[in-house]
Every structure is written in structure tokens, then in C-alpha cells.
MARVOKOL-181811 format. One record per residue (C-alpha): residue in one letter; x, y, z. Coordinates in pm, whole numbers, plus 50000, padded with zeros to 5 digits. Last residue first. Layout:
<sites>
AXYZ/...
</sites>
This chain:
<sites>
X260990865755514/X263760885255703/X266400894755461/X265830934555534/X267260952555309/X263850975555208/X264771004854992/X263091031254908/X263631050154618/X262031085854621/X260081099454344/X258061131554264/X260521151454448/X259721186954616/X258071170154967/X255901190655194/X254971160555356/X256801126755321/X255721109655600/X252341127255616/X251151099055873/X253481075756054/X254061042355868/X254471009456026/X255670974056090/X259160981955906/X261470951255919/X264890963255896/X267720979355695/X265421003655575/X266941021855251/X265701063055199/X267111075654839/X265771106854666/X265951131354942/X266361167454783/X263571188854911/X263751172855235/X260251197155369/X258241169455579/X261371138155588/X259621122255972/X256031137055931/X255081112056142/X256781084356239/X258771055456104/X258171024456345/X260280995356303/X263501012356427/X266100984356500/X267540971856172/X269141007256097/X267741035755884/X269951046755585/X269521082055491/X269671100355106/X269831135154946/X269731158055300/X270321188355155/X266741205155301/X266661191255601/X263661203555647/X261991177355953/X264511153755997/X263411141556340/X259651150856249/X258581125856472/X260951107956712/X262691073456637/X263281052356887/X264841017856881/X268311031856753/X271171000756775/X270960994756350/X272821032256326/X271431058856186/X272841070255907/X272631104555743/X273661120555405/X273961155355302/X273301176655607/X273361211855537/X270091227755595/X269771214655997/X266501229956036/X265181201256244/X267791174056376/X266251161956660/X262531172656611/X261441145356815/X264071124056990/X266871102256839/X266581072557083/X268961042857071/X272531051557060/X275391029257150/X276671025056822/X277671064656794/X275961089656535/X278561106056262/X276551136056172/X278111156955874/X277241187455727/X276521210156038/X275981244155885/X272901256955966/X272701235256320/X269051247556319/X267721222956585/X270671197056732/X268991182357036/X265331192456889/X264011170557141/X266711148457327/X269791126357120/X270111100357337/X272381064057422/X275681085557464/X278001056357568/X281231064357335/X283661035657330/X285291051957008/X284731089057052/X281681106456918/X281391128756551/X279771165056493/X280651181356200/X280691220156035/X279871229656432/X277491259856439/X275121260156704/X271811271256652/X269901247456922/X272771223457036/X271321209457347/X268171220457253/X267301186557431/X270741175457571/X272841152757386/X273371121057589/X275681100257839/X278621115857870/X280161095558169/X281731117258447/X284811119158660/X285241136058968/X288801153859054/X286791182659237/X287871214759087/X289061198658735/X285681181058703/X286481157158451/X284771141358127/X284131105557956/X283391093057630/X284321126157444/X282061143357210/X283731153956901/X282981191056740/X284211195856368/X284931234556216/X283521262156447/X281631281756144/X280111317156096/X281541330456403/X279621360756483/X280521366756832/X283791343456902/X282761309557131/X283111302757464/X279471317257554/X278171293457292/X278941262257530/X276931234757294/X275711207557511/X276301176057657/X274471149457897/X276251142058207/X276371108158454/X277931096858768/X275101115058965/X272111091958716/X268751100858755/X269321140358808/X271791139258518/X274901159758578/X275061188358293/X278191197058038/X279731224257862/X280771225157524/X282611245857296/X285721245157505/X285021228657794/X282761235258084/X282871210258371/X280421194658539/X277111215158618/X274741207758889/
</sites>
């Protein structure tokens, strides 16, 4: 069932959760050919203005925002979107800034593939899960801090960042995913490990 479409996004009630919706980008309610659609925030909580019935946004859809074209996308304060699905933001061209929320904790596979204008990205100490190939080729991306939760760094998570040359860890990394840095134009990358466990 749907909940209410807004302007540039449109909303889904979650088949495990009635009082709950995950987001996505409403292209139909946007002009053909639009290049940009300036910043996109996704509010805490929406209303069905036929039935009165409130909702709780509680993730990004997978494909969610396939191709959309939001210059930013940011969350209200109190926001409880906990997911970013597969490829939840795939060839956002022109998206430069991602402001994630404090209550996420799983940035799926592919999340963020294709998105050639994102500069800097931080994701935030509550993510547990992070998918493979979440930043695969983004291709501007020149540095990321990872929060305190995410121990694992999977595969092929920065194939194709041409221009990463900073990547800090916040927390204690047990492993590496294969072909991490695949595809990769620099011949150095700082890392940096901030951990002060011992």
C-alpha cells in the first residue's frame, strides 16, 4: 500500500511494520529533463491526507532513488530511517552532498554506486552494516570517514574512486574484503585508524 505522495517523493507501507514507510524518489512529479532538483530532506514522519494516518519513515527504498537528481539529500532531526537498501541512491549524477542520520545502521550493497559527484562522505559511528561495493565509482569522492561501528570493510567497497586519497576508521577494523581498492587511479591513499582501543 502506498502512503502519501509528496513532492519529489512518494512513500511505501512496510509489510513488517503497518505504522511504517520507506521513501523514494517520486520522478513522475518532477519537470521532464530537469537537470537538477536542488536539496531533498526526508521528514521523520508523514500523513495520509485521505485517511488522517500517520507514518514513520523508516528507510530508503532499494533503487529507491535510482537516477534521481537531488544536488543534496539531508534527514530531519529525530529522523528514524535505520536503511539505506541495495543501490538505494544508484546514479544520483549530481547528488554532492549526503548528510546520513544517527539512527542508521545498514547502508546496503551498491548504495551509492554511480553517484559522480559526491565529495566527501561520513558515515556515522551507529552503521553496523556495510554492503559491498557501496561506493563503487564515486568518482569525486576525495575522502570518507567510517564510524566506530562497521568492523568489516567489504569487497570491492572504493573499486573505481579515482580521487580518494584519505579513508580514516574511527573503529576497530577486524577485516578486509577482497579488491578493496580495485580499479583505483591513486598510487597512495592515507588511512587512518582513530581508534584508541589498544
Amino acid at each position: 500500500a502506498a502512503a502519501p505522495t509528496g513532492q519529489m517523493l512518494k512513500y511505501a507501507v512496510l509489510a513488517n511494520d503497518p505504522a511504517a514507510v520507506e521513501v523514494s524518489w517520486d520522478a513522475s512529479s518532477r519537470p521532464a529533463g530537469e537537470r537538477e532538483a536542488g536539496g531533498v530532506v526526508i521528514p521523520v514522519r508523514v500523513t495520509n491526507p485521505e485517511t488522517g494516518v500517520e507514518y514513520v519513515v523508516k528507510g530508503v527504498a532499494a533503487g529507491g532513488f535510482k537516477k534521481a537528481k537531488p544536488t543534496s539529500v539531508s534527514f530531519e532531526e529525530g529522523s528514524q530511517v535505520s536503511y539505506f537498501g541495495n543501490y538505494a541512491f544508484e546514479s544520483c549524477q549530481v547528488m554532492r552532498i549526503i548528510d546520513m542520520p544517527d539512527s542508521l545502521t545498514s547502508i546496503g550493497s551498491y548504495a551509492f554506486v554511480d553517484c559522480f559527484s559526491l565529495g566527501t562522505i561520513d558515515v556515522p559511528d551507529s552503521v553496523t552494516n556495510l554492503g559491498k561495493s557501496a561506493f563503487h565509482r564515486c568518482m569525486s569522492m576525495t575522502s570518507i570517514s567510517i564510524g566506530t561501528g562497521v568492523r568489516t570493510m567489504p569487497q570491492s567497497l572504493f573499486h573505481g574512486d579515482l580521487h580518494l586519497e584519505s579513508v580514516e576508521m574511527r573503529g576497530e577494523v577486524d577485516a578486509f574484503g577482497a579488491l578493496l581498492f580495485e580499479n583505483f587511479a591513486p598510487s597512495e591513499v592515507l588511512v587512518l585508524v582513530t581508534s584508541e582501543a589498544q
